[in-house]
ZAKEGU-617829 format. One line per 10 residues: number of its first residue (from 1); for each residue x, y, z of C-alpha. Coordinates in steps of 0.5 Angstrom, whole numbers. Layout:
! residues N
NUM = X Y Z | ... $
//
This chain:
! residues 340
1 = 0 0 0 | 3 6 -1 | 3 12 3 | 4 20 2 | 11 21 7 | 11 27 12 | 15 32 9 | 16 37 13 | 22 37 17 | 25 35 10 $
11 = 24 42 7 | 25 45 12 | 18 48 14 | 19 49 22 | 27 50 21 | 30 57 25 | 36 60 21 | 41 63 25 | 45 67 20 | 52 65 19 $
21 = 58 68 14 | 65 65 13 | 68 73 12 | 66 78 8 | 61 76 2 | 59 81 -4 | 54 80 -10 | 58 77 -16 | 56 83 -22 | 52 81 -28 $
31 = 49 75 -25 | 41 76 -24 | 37 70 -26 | 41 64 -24 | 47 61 -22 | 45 53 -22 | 52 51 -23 | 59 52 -23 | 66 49 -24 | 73 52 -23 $
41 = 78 51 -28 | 85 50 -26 | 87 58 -28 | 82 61 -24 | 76 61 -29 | 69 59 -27 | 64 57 -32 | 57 57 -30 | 50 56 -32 | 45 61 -31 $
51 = 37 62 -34 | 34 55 -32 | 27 54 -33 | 23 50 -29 | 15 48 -28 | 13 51 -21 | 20 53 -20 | 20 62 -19 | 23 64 -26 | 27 71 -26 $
61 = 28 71 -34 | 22 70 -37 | 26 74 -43 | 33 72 -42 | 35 66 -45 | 39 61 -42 | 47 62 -42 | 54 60 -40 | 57 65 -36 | 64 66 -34 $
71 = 68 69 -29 | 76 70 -28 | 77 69 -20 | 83 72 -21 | 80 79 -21 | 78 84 -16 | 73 84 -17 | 68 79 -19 | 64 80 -26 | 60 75 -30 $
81 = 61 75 -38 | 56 71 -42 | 60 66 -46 | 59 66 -54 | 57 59 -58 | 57 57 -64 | 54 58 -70 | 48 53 -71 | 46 52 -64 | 40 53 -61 $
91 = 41 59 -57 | 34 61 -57 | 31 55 -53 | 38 53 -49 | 35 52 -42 | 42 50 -38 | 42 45 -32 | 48 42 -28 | 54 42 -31 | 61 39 -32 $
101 = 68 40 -35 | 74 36 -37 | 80 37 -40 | 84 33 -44 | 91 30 -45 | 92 36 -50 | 89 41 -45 | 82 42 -49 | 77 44 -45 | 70 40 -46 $
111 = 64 43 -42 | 58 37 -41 | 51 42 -40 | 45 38 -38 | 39 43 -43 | 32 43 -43 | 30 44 -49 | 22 45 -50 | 21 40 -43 | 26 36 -46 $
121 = 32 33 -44 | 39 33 -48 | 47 33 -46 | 50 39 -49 | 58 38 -51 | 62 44 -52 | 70 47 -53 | 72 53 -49 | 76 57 -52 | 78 61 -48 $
131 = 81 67 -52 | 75 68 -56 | 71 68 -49 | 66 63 -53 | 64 55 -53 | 64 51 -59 | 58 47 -60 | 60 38 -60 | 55 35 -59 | 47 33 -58 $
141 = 46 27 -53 | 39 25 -53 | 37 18 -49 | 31 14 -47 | 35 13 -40 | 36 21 -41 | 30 23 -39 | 30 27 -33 | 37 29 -32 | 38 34 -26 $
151 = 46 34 -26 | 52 30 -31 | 60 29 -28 | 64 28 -34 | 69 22 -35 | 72 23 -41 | 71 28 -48 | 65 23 -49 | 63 18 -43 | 59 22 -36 $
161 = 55 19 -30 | 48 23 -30 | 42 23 -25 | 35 22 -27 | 31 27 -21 | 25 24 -23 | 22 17 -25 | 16 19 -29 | 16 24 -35 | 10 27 -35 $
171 = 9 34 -30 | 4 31 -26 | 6 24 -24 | 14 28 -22 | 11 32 -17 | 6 25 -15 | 14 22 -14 | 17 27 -10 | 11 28 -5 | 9 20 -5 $
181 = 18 19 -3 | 18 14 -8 | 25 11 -9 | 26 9 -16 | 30 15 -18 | 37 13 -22 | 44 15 -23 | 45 13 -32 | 53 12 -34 | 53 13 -40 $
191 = 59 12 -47 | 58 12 -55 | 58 5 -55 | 54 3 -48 | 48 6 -44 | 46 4 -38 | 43 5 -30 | 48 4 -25 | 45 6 -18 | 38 7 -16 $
201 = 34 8 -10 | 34 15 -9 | 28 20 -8 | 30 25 -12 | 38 24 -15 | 40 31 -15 | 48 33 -15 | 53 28 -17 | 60 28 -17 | 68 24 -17 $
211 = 72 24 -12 | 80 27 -14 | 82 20 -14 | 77 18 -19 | 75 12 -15 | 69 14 -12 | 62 18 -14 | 58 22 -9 | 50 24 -11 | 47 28 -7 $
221 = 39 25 -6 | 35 32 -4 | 29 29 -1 | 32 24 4 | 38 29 5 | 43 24 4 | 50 23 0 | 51 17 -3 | 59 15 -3 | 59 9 -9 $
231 = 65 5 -10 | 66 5 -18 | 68 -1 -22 | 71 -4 -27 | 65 -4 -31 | 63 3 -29 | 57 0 -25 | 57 3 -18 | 58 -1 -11 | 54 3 -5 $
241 = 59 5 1 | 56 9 6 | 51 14 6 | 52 21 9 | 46 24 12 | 44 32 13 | 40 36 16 | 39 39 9 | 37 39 3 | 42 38 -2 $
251 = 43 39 -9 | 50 41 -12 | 56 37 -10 | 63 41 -11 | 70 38 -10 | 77 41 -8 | 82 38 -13 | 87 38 -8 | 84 37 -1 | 78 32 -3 $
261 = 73 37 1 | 67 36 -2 | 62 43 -2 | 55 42 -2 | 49 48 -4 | 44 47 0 | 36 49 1 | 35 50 8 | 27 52 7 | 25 49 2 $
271 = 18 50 2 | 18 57 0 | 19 54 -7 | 12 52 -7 | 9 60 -3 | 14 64 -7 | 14 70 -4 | 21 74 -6 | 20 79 1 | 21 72 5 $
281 = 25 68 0 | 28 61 1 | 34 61 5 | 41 60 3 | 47 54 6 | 53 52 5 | 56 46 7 | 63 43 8 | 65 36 9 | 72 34 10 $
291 = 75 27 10 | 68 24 7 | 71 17 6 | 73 16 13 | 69 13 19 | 67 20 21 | 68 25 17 | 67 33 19 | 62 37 17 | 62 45 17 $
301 = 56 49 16 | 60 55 13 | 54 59 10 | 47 60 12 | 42 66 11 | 35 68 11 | 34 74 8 | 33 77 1 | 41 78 -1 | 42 71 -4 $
311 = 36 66 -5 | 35 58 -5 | 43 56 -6 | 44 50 -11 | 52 50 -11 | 58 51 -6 | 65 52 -10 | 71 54 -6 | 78 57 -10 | 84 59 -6 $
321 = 81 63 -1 | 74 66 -4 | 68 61 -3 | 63 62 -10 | 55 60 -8 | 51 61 -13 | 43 59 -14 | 37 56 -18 | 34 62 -20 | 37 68 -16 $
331 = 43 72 -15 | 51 69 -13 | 56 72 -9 | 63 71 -6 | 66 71 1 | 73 72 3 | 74 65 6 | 78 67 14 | 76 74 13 | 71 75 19 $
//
């Protein structure tokens, strides 16, 4: 018999936010309609997807299509500029989602987009160029085990594990999943050559993520407010090997390529989603784990807000010492990390 799960706690409905900063925090300038995902390149450059548009979510850009914005984290202050795409791409129904960077042997940069393109699902591939400040488009991926991706962790130049955050398509039945807490959510690996589930059992699989070691997937199951840590095998399925649980709700995962810390955007309250109020929006947090792999790893609440300067966190990302929080439909900021 199925029965419709109290959520309550899960979203955060009667949470007390008691405010916390890491050090001084600034909004990033040129960011007004989002920041759903980031990811830092070795030099400095931020990538990251602004515009998303979803059914029932609050949307700031009704005529501003989606884009991939840059930002030189070396600079003092902190400027988004819009990345140019190449000719032939369809700029005008671009709707950009999670993202994923990967550099090759010979240093090309290949940048993975989950779009939804007329409610569709599609797995955009491009090259950055960096001294032309654009992307050239690659690649369309479009699959039947593709059909609801929330976020995409790049393997290769053509091979990435992707989320599914719904089991059904249609928009009636995926809020019925998400409120009924059914578990039949799924991670999809996929390459030119095979495409396959590799991991289910999540309420509603949000980020995902690899380990600096290339060894280990972190997803993030938002409704359960759990990372899943998995073991990857020779196969490319994936073997569970502990659960970390939070008292939030996460989405993003970000990974320190040298210390292996995983940063984690998370939705405090997210209930406000479904009674937006932009006087009395979502609040914003933003953990940090260290050590996730050992038997008691340490987490960190780094950020945490109730007010209007930042609304509903998706991502965390730290570089040096500025910690970048970007957000599903709002603004982004920056915070001088040891400055308070």
């Amino acid at each position: 018999m199925l029965t419709m799960r109290p959520c309550h706690d899960n979203l955060g409905v009667f949470r007390k936010l008691d405010p916390v900063k890491p050090g001084n925090c600034y909004l990033i300038k040129g960011i007004e309609y989002g920041s759903e995902d980031i990811s830092i390149l070795p030099g400095g450059l931020a990538l990251i997807s602004s515009g998303l548009r979803c059914p029932m979510m609050p949307n700031f850009a009704d005529d501003q299509r989606g884009q991939i914005l840059l930002v030189d984290l070396n600079q003092p202050v902190l400027k988004a500029v819009a990345l140019r795409i190449s000719r032939g791409f369809d700029v005008e129904s671009f709707n950009p989602h999670g993202l994923s960077t990967y550099i090759d042997e010979d240093d090309t940069v290949y940048v993975f987009v989950v779009n939804h393109p007329q409610n569709m699902t599609t797995v955009e591939i491009f090259k950055f160029e960096e001294e032309q400040n654009s992307l050239i488009h690659l690649e369309t991926i479009q699959h039947e085990l593709l059909h609801s991706v929330n976020d995409i962790v790049a393997l290769s130049s053509d091979r990435f594990y992707a989320t599914n955050d719904h089991y059904f398509i249609q928009e009636p039945l995926k809020t019925f999943g998400c409120l009924s807490g059914l578990a039949w959510c799924n991670v999809v690996y996929y390459s030119p050559s095979e495409v396959k589930e590799v991991a289910t059992g999540f309420r509603f699989a949000n980020g995902i993520n690899i380990s600096p070691d290339r060894r280990y997937i972190y997803i993030a199951d938002s409704s359960a407010q759990n990372i899943h840590i998995m073991e990857i095998n020779l196969n490319n399925t994936l073997t569970p090997v502990k659960t970390l649980h939070l008292e939030t709700m996460p989405d993003n995962l970000e990974v320190d390529p040298k210390t292996g810390d995983v940063w984690v955007g998370c939705c405090p309250n997210c209930w406000k989603i479904l009674f937006y109020d932009p006087e009395n929006g979502l609040g914003s947090e933003v953990i940090k784990i260290e050590n996730i792999l050992s038997e008691d790893p340490k987490v960190t609440q780094v950020y945490l807000n109730n007010d209007s300067v930042l609304q509903g966190s998706s991502v965390a990302i730290a570089y040096e010492e500025k910690l970048l929080i970007g957000t599903i439909f709002h603004k982004a900021l920056h915070c001088e990390l040891g400055s308070s």
